[in-house]
C-alpha positions as CSV (number, residue, x, y, z in Angstrom):
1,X,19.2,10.2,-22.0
2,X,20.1,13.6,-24.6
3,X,19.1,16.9,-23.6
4,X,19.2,20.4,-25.6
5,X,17.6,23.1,-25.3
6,X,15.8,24.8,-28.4
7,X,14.1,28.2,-29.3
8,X,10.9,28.5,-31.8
9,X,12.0,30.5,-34.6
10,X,10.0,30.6,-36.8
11,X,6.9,33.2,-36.9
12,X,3.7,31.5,-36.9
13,X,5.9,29.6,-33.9
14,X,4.9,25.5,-33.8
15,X,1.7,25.7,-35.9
16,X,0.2,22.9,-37.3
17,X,2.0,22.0,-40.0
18,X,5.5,22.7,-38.0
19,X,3.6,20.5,-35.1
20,X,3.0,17.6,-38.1
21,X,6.6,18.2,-39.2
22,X,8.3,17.9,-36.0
23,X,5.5,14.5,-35.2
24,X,7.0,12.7,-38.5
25,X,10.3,13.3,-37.5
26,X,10.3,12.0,-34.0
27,X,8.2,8.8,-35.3
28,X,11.3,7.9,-37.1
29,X,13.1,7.3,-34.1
30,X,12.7,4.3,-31.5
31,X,13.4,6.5,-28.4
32,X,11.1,8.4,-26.5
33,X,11.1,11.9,-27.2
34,X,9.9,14.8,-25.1
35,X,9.3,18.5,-25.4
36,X,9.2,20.6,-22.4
37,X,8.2,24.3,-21.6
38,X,7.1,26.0,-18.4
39,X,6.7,22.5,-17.0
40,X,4.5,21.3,-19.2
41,X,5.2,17.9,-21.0
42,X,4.7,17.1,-24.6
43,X,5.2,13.5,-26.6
44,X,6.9,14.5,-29.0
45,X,5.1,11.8,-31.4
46,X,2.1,12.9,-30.7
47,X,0.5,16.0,-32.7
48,X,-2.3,17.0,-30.3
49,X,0.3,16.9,-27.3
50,X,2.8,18.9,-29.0
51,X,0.6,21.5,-29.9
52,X,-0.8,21.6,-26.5
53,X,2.3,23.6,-25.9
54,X,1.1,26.2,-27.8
55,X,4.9,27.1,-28.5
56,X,4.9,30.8,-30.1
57,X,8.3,32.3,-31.1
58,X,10.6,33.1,-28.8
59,X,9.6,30.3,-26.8
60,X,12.2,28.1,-25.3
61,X,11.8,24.1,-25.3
62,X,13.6,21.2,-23.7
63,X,13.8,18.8,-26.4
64,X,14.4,14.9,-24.0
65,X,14.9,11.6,-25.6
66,X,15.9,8.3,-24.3
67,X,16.4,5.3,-25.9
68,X,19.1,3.3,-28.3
69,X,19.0,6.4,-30.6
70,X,18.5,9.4,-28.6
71,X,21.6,11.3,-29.8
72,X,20.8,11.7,-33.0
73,X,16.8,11.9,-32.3
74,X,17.7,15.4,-30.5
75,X,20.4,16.5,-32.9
76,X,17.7,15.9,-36.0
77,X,15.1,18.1,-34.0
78,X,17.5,20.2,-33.0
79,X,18.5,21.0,-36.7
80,X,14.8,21.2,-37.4
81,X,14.5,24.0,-35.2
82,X,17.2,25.7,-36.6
83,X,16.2,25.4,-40.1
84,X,12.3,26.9,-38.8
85,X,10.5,23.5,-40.0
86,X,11.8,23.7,-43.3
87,X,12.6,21.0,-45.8
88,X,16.4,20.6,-46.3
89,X,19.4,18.5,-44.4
């Protein structure tokens, strides 16, 4: 199991098209992924759980995977985040 913990940076924070984004991202990936904030649990392949979140900016996520290819399921979603749900790496 990979952990790291994340910040929304982006302005409109995870919208739906960041939500649909993120979901198409973590379907590329056999592990299970997770979001986490305030205790609340999100699939991270599914769109309506991820934006029941309702993750504005600022707001800090635990982003969970476990499975054969969990490292680098974090690390990508990780650099999503970092890149505020823009195309690129």
């Amino acid at each position: 199991m990979t952990s790291r913990e994340v910040t929304v940076t982006n302005s409109p924070g995870l919208h739906l098209r960041a939500a649909g984004v993120l979901v198409q991202l973590a379907d590329e990936f056999s592990s299970e992924i997770w979001i986490e904030r305030d205790g609340q649990r999100a699939n991270a392949k599914s769109i309506m759980s991820v934006l029941s979140l309702a993750a504005a900016m600022g707001a800090v996520l635990m982003l969970t995977a476990e499975g054969s290819d969990a490292e680098e399921a974090v690390e990508s979603l990780v650099d999503l985040f970092a890149r505020g749900f823009e195309p690129g790496g």
